[in-house]
N, C-alpha and C positions, 0 to 999 in steps of 0.2 A: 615232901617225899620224892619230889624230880629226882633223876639222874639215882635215885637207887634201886634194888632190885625187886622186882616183886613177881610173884608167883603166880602164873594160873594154871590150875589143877584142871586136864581139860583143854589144852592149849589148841590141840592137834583139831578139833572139832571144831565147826560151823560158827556159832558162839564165839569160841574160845580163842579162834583165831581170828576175829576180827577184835575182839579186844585185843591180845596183841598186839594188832596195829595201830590200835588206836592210843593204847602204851605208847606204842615207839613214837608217833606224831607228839605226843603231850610231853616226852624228852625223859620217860620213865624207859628203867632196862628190863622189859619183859622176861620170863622165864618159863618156855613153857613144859608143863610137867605132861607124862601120857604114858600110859602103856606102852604104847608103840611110837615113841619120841619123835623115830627117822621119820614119819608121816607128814613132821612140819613141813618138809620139803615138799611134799604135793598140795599141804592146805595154802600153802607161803612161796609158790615158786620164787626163786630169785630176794626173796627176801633174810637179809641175815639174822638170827634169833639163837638163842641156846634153848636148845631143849635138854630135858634132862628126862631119866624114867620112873615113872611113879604110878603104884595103883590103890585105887580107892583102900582095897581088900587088905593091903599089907603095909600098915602102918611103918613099917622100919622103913622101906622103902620110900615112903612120903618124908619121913623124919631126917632122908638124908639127900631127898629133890629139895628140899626149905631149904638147905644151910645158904646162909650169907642173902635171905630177904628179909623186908622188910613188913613187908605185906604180902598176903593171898588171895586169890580170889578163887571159889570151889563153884566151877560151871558144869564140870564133870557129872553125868550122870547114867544110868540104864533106864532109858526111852526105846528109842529106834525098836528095836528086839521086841518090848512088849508090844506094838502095836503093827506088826509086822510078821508074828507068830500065833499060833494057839497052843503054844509050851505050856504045860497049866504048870511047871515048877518057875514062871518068872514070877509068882509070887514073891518066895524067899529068893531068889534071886534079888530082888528090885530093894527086900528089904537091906539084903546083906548091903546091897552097892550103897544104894542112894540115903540109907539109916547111916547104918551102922559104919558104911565107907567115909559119908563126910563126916561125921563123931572123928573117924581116923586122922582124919585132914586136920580136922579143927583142934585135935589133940595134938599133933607133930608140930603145928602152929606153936601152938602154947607151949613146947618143950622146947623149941626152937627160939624163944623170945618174942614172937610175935606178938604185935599187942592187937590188930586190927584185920578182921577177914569179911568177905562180901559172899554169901551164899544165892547161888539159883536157886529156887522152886520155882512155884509154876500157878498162874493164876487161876488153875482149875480145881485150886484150895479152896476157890471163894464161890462156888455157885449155888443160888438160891435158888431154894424152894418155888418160892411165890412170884420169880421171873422178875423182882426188884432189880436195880443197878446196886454192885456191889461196890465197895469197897474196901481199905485196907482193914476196917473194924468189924465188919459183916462178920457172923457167924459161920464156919468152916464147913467145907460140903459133907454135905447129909451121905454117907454110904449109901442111904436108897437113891439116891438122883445119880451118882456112879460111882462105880468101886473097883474099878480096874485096877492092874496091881504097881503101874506106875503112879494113878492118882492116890493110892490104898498107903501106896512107900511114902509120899512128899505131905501126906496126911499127919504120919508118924514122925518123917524127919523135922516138924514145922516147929513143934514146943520141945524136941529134944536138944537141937539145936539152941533155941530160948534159955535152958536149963542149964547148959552147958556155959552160954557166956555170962548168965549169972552167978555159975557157982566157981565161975574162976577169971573172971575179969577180964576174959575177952572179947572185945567188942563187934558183934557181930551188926551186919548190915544186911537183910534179906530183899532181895528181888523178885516176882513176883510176873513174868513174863508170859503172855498167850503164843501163840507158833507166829515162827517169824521167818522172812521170805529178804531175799536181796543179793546184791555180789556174793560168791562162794558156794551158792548155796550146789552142791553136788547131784549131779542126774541119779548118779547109785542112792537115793536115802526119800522117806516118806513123803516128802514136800517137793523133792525133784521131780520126780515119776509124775505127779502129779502135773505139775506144769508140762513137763513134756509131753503125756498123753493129750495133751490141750495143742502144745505145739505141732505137735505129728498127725492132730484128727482123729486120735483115737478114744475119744471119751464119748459114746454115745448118749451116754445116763449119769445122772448126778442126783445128787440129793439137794431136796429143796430144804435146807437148812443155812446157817450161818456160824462162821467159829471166829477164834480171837487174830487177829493181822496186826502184826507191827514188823519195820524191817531192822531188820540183824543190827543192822549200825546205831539205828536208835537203843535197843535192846545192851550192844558192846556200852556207847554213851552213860546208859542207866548206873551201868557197873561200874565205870570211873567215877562219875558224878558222886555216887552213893560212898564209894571209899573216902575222896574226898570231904563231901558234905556231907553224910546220911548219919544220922542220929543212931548212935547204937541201939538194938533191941528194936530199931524200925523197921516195918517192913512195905515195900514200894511198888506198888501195879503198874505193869510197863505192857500196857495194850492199846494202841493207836486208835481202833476202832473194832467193834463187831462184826461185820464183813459178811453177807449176804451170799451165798456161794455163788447165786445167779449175777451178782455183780463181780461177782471174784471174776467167775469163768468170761462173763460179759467183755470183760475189762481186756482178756489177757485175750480175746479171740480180735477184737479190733487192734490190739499190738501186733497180732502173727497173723492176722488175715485168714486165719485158719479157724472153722466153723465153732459154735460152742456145744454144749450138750444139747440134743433134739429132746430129752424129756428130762424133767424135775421130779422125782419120787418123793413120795413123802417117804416118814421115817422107817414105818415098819417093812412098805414094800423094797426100800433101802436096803435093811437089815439082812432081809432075805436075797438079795442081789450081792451084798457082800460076802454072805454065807457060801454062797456058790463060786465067788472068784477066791474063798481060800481055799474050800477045796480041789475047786483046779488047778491051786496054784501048789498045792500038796502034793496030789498027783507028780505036778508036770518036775516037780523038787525047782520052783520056784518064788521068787517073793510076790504076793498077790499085790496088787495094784491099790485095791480097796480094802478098809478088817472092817467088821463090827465095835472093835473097838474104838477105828477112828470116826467111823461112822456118829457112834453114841456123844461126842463129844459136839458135832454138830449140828445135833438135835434139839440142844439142849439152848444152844444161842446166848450165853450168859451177856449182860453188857456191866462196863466198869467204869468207873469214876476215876480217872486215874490223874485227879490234881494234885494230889501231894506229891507222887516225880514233878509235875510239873512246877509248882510251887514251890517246894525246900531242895529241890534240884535241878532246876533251871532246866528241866528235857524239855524237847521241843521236838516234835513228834513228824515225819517228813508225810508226805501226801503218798496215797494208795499206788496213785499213777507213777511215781516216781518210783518205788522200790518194785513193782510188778515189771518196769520197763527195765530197772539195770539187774532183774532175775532172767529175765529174756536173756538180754546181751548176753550176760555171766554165761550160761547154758549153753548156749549158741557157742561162742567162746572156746568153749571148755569141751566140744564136741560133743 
């Protein structure tokens, strides 16, 4: 597939554009598709790329970003928004985008002659009950352990998806990724703020919980690999490690010399800490720092098995210290 063109739905985003790059190094001609295409220019300074316009929601639109590839990859999703707000319509919102929008993708594919696409979800498909290590076979999350309506959407899109490249012969390859941190990653967006209040001294309080860490490059790596290699109808956990927040924060206070949190909450006095910076942050018509909903995800501490990327896809997963350090720099950087 070198030197021909391939698609990513999603270019313009964090993800999305570091596949991209990781395209152009492997001598493949990226394409990246987005709402708002002209954005390549600040995910990509200086980098040459075609973008083109395309949204989840309007399949015409996708059916005429595809002409002339080869392949797709659909990174594109509504995240950010849900965990960011207390809109109670990003239910159907999440389902329209992240359902029924890559149904869209993966349809203009197959109108288009595609024979082979790579979908993101998200490995918070797979968390157990009983605190097991999951894997890609495990049983899908219980709506009582959480049912947020980004986790609620990727629940739905998992066997719709499935459905779809069995009843028409296109070969899908699913990704399966925990939150990932590294070069790009943007001060404005959930995992920036984050770091930054760390880097600035502003994070008094933290939850004593743990979530899923891998960095972006590894996460881009997944999504070539799996084009390449990945068994259709398979789907691939791409989470480096579990991550302890106290080590998180640990980690990244001896990077910037700047203090870490003076206290660990547990989860529910958490909850209620977060309760309060949305609605201050409602008030002040700004984005709060912390939700409840991100909150709920690192309570829960899921861990993964994630040999088979590493086994039928040759990932190789980089060290904590390494991607924590080049999110520093990036930020720093990037002003």
């Amino acid at each position: 597939m070198a030197k021909e063109k391939v698609a990513i739905i999603g270019g313009t985003g964090f993800l999305g554009s570091r596949l991209v790059l990781q395209l152009l190094e492997a001598g493949y001609t990226p394409i990246a598709i987005a709402r708002r295409p002209e954005r390549i220019a600040q995910a990509l300074p200086g980098v040459e790329v075609e973008a083109r316009q395309g949204d989840l929601v309007d399949v015409d639109s996708l059916r005429s970003a595809l002409q002339g590839c080869s392949a797709v990859y659909c990174v594109a999703a509504m995240m950010e928004e849900i965990y960011t707000s207390r809109n109670p319509n990003h239910r159907e919102d999440a389902i329209r985008t992240n359902v029924q929008g890559t149904l869209n993708a993966l349809r203009a594919a197959v109108e288009r002659g595609i024979r082979r696409a790579v979908v993101t979800s998200t490995s918070a498909t797979r968390y157990q009950r009983d605190g097991s290590v999951a894997n890609e076979d495990s049983p899908p999350t219980d709506p009582s352990i959480i049912d947020d309506a980004y986790v609620h959407s990727k629940l739905r899109e998992h066997p719709a998806v499935a459905a779809f490249g069995r009843e028409t012969g296109l070969e899908v390859v699913t990704i399966l990724p925990g939150g990932f941190f590294g070069p790009g990653l943007v001060a404005d967006s959930m995992m920036g703020r984050g770091v930054l209040e760390i880097i600035n001294g502003r994070l008094p309080v933290s939850l004593d919980g743990a979530f899923q860490f891998t960095d972006v490059r590894d996460v881009a790596r997944a999504h070539l690999l799996a084009m390449e290699r990945g068994a259709p109808g398979r789907d691939y956990l791409v989470v480096a490690t579990t991550l302890a927040l106290r080590d998180f924060f640990g980690s990244l206070s001896r990077l910037t010399g700047m203090p870490e949190p003076r206290v660990y909450l547990p989860g529910g006095l958490m909850m209620s800490v977060a309760y309060m910076t949305e609605l201050i942050a409602e008030v002040r018509g700004t984005v709060p720092t912390i939700t409840r909903g991100m909150m709920k995800h690192t309570t829960i501490g899921q861990r993964f098995d994630c040999s088979r990327a590493q086994q039928e896809l040759g990932l190789i997963f980089r060290p904590v210290e390494t991607t924590l350090r080049d999110t520093v720099v990036s930020l720093v950087d990037r002003g």
